[in-house]
N, C-alpha and C positions, 0 to 999 in steps of 0.2 A: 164597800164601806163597812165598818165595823159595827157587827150588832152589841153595842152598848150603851149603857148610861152615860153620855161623856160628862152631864154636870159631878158625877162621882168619880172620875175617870182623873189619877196620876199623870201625866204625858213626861216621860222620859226621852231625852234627845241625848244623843253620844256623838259626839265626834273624836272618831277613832283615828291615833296613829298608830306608827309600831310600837313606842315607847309609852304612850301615852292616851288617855280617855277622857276630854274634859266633858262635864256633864251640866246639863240645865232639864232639873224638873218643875213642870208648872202643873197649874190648875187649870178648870174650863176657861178661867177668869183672867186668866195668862198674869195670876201671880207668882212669884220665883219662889219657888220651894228649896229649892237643892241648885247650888253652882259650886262646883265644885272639878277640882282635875283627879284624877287618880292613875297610879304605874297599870298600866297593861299588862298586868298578872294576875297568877289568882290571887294572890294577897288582895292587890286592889281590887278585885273585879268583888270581894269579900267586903272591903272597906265602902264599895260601894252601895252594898248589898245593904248596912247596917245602915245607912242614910239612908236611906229609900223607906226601909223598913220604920226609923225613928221619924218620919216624915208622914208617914199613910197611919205610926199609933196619933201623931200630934195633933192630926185634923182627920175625925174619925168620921167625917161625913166624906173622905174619899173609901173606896172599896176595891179598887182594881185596877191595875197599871198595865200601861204600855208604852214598851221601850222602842226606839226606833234609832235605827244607828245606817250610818250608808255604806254600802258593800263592798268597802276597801279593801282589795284582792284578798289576802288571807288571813289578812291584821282583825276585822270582824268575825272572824269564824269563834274563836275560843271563848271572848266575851258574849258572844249571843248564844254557844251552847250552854255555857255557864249558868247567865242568867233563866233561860228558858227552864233549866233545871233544878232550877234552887230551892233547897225546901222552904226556908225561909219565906221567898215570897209565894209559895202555892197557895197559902189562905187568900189570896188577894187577886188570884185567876190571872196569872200575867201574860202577855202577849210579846211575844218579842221580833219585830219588822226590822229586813236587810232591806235595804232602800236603794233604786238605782240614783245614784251622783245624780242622774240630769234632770231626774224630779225636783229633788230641794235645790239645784240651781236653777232653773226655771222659776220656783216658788220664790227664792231671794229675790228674783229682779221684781215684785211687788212691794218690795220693801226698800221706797226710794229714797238712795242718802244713806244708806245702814253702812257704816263701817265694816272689814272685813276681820273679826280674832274667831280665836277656836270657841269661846266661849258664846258669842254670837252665834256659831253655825250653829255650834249645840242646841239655840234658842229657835234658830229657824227652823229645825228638824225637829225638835218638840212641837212647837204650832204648825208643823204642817201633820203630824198626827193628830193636834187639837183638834183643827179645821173640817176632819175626816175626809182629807182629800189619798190616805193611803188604801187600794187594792190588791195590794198584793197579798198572798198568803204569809200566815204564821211561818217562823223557824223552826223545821221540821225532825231537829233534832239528828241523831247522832246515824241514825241506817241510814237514812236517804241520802245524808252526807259521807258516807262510805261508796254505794253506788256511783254517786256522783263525782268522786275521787278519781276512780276506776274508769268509767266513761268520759272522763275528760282527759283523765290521761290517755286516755287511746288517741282520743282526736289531737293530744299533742302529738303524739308519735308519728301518726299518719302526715301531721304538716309537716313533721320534720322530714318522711321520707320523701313526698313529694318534694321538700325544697332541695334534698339530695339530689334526686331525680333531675330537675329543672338545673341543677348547678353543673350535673357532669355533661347533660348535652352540649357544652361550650367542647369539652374535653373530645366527645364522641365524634364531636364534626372536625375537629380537629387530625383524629386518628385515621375517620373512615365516613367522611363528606359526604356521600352518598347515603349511608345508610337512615340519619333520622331527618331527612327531604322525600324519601320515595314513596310514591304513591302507594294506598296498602296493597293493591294488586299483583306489586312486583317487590313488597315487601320480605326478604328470607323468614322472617320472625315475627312471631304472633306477638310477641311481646320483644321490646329491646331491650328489655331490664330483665328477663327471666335468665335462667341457667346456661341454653345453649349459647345468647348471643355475649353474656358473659365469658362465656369460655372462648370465642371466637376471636373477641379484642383485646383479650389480654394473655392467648397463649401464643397468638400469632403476632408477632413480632409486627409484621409490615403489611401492606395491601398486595407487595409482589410475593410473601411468603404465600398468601391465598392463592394469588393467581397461578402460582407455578406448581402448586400441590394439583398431583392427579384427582379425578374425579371419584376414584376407585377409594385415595387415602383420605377425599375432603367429606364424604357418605358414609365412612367407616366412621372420624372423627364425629359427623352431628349423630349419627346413628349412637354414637355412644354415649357423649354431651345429652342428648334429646331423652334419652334411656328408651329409644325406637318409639316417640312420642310420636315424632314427627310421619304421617302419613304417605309421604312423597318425599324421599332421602333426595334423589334426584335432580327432579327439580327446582329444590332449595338449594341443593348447590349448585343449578346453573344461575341461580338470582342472585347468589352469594357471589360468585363467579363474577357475574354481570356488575355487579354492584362495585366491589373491588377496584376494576378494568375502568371504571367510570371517576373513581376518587381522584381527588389531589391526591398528590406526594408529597409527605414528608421529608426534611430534612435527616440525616440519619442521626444528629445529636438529640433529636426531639424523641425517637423513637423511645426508649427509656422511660423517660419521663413521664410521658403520658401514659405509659402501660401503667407505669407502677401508680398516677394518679385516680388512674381509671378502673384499677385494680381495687383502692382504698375506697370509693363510693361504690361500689359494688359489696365489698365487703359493709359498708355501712348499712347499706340499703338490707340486703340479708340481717344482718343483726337487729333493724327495725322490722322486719317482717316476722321473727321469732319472738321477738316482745310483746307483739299485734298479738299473735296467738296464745301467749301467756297470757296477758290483761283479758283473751275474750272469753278464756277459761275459765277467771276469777270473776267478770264480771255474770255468768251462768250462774257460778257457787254465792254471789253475794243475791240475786235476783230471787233464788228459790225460796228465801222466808219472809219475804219484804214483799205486800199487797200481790199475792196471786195470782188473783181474778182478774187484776188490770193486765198483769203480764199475762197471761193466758189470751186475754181477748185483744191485745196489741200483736202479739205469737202467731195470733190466727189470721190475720189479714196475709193476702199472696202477697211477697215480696220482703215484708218485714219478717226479717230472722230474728233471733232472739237479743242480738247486740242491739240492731238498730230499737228494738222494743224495749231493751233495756236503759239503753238511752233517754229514750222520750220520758218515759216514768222517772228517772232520775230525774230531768228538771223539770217536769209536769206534777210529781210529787201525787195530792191527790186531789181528781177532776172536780171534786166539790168548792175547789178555791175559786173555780173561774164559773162566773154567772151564765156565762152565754160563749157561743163557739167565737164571736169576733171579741173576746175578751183573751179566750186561749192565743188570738191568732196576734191581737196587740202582744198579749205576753212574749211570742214567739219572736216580733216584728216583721211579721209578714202582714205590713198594713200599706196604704199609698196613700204620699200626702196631696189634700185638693187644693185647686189653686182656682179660685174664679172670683169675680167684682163685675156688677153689674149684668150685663150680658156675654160680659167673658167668661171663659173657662178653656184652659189650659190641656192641650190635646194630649203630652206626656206627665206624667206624674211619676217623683221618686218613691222606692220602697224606703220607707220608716229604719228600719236595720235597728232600732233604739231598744230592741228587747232581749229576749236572751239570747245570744249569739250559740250557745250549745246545741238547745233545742231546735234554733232555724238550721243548724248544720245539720242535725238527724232528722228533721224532718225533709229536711231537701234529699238526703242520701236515700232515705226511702221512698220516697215519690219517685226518683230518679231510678228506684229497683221495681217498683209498682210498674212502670212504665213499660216494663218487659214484662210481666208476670199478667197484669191486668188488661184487656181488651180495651173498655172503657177509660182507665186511665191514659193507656198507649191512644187512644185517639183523640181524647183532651188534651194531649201534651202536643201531638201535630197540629191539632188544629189552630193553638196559641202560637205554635211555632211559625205555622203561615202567616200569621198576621201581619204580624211586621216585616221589616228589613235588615233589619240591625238589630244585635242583642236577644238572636231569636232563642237559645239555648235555654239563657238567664233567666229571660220575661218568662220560656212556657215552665221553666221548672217551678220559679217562682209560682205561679200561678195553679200550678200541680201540685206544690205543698202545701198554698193556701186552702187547696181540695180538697186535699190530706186530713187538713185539723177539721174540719167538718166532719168529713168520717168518722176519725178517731174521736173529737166531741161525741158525737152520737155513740156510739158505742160502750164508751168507757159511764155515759150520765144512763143510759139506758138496759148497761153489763150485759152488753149482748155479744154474739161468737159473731166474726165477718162471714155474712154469705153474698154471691153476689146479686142474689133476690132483694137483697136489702139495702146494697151499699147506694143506688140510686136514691134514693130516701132519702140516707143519712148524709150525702155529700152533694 
């Protein structure tokens, strides 16, 4: 909750589109000060600026505003840097709150019978800041939003390459049936997506060109593909060998096609793996002058590298917003809802997922690297993993991250370096 005077306190509501921002400011008293629509420009975001301004000289017993607008993909970005920035309203200490959609809808169904316009929402997202029912942090301005750019783009890219990945397997079983069904024991390739097994399905025509190439010209072939990665030339080509001899066949008008299909996601997949490492370059260069100390003490835990650390700090911003570690961990939505009445109570419970979706994905990615790096971690995550039957992966990672923001709480409110003398403590 906001440390202020709310009887002095402006409450600005926005209800943001692309085009457009209608607005409703009130009092404590929920009287209407300001309704009004304005262009979703800076003109308007200016036009707005001067009502607000001609609103807090006219009743000079208000002293301090806060805007609250809901975080409509990209459409709120500009108006809330805008504002937050404004010299105009600095005498007046402004606040400016991105609000998740499913609070103020939540909060409207208190308000039974209310008609649905833009002008109304604007009224329910003004009194749900009157009410002080907002905790989320301020709008943290223009760097954390450049980070944040950067880290999100990445984790675009990487869904993108996995949905690559998951779309040519149709293509892969198609070509060479065997290969993404085998046990990894008698798997050729540590990866089916890396370079050699690339080269494999799309220079070799068919399953009988493998099978009929000598051993001598098929060990020469991955020894060169592999650039003599591969440990055991040999034996990868009797698996490969094996593997082949075991496939369906093709029709020979299919053959074509699929290379040249299988060819194009391969090439795609390359092309998202070079952009991964350009973004993880930029987001290094954006980390190094934006809060430090956090990234240094996020750095230093085993298993988070400097992405995944970069990450978290983009949308953790700074730890003094969140009161307490199950504040970060709602933030995150790594919470579970209860369900009990009377003497009941409900033996599975869903995670929440209502929070920020960025943050639960790099917090999961590092728990999930923790989990190799860390002792303690790695036997937290089996031990959740036994428990159940089903959804054993999900539950213990899930529950590994939840670990995680305890840590990192600790840590980051404490500005301490991870050791692991300490991390039982803090997690």
């Amino acid at each position: 909750m906001l440390k202020i005077n709310y009887m002095s306190t402006l409450f600005v509501g926005i209800d943001v589109s692309s085009k457009s921002n209608v607005v409703c400011a009130i009092d404590f008293y929920k009287n209407q000060l300001i309704k009004t629509s304005v262009s979703n420009n800076q003109p308007g975001a200016y036009n707005l600026i001067c009502q607000i301004v001609s609103a807090l000289q006219k009743h000079t017993d208000l002293n301090t505003v806060v805007v609250a607008l809901e975080a409509t993909s990209i459409y709120s970005v500009h108006i809330a840097n805008y504002l937050s920035s404004c010299e105009e309203l600095m005498p007046y200490h402004p606040y400016v709150f991105c609000l998740n959609p499913k609070m103020t809808a939540n909060y409207r169904k208190s308000f039974i019978g209310m008609n649905k316009t833009d002008l109304l929402d604007a009224f329910i997202i003004a009194d749900f800041a009157r009410v002080g029912r907002i905790e989320t942090d301020p709008w943290r301005g223009s760097q954390f939003l450049a980070l944040q750019r950067l880290t999100r783009h990445r984790l675009h890219l990487v869904e993108a390459q996995t949905r690559e990945k998951t779309y040519m397997v149709s293509n892969m079983f198609l070509k060479f049936s065997e290969l993404p069904i085998l046990p990894k024991e008698e798997q050729p390739f540590c990866d089916n997506y890396g370079a050699t097994a690339s080269s494999v399905l799309t220079e070799y025509l068919s399953m009988e060109d493998i099978i009929n190439s000598s051993p001598e010209e098929l060990i020469d072939f991955l020894g060169e593909k592999s650039k003599n990665r591969i440990s055991d030339l040999a034996k990868t080509a009797d698996l490969l060998k094996k593997a082949a001899r075991d496939s369906y066949r093709l029709d020979k008008c299919l053959y074509e096609p699929i290379n040249i299909s299988l060819a194009s996601s391969f090439n795609c997949i390359d092309a998202f793996k070079q952009e991964i490492k350009i973004i993880d370059k930029a987001i290094i260069k954006a980390i190094a002058g934006l809060n430090p100390n956090a990234y240094t003490i996020l750095n230093s835990i085993d298993g988070i590298g400097p992405v995944f650390a970069a990450g978290i700090l983009a949308e953790i911003g700074d730890i003094t917003a969140f009161y307490s570690q199950d504040a970060l961990a709602k933030y995150a939505g790594l919470t579970w809802t209860k369900s009990q009445s009377g003497d009941f109570e409900a033996d599975e419970s869903r995670m929440t997922k209502a929070g920020n979706r960025y943050l639960r994905y790099y917090l999961g990615e590092a728990a999930n690297s923790m989990k190799n790096h860390v002792p303690e971690y790695r036997d937290f995550y089996y031990k959740k993993y036994n428990e159940v039957p089903k959804h054993k992966h999900k539950r213990a990672l899930a529950l590994t991250s939840r670990k995680l923001v305890r840590l990192i709480f600790g840590l980051l409110t404490k500005e301490k370096l991870y050791s692991t003398d300490r991390a039982d403590a803090l997690s």
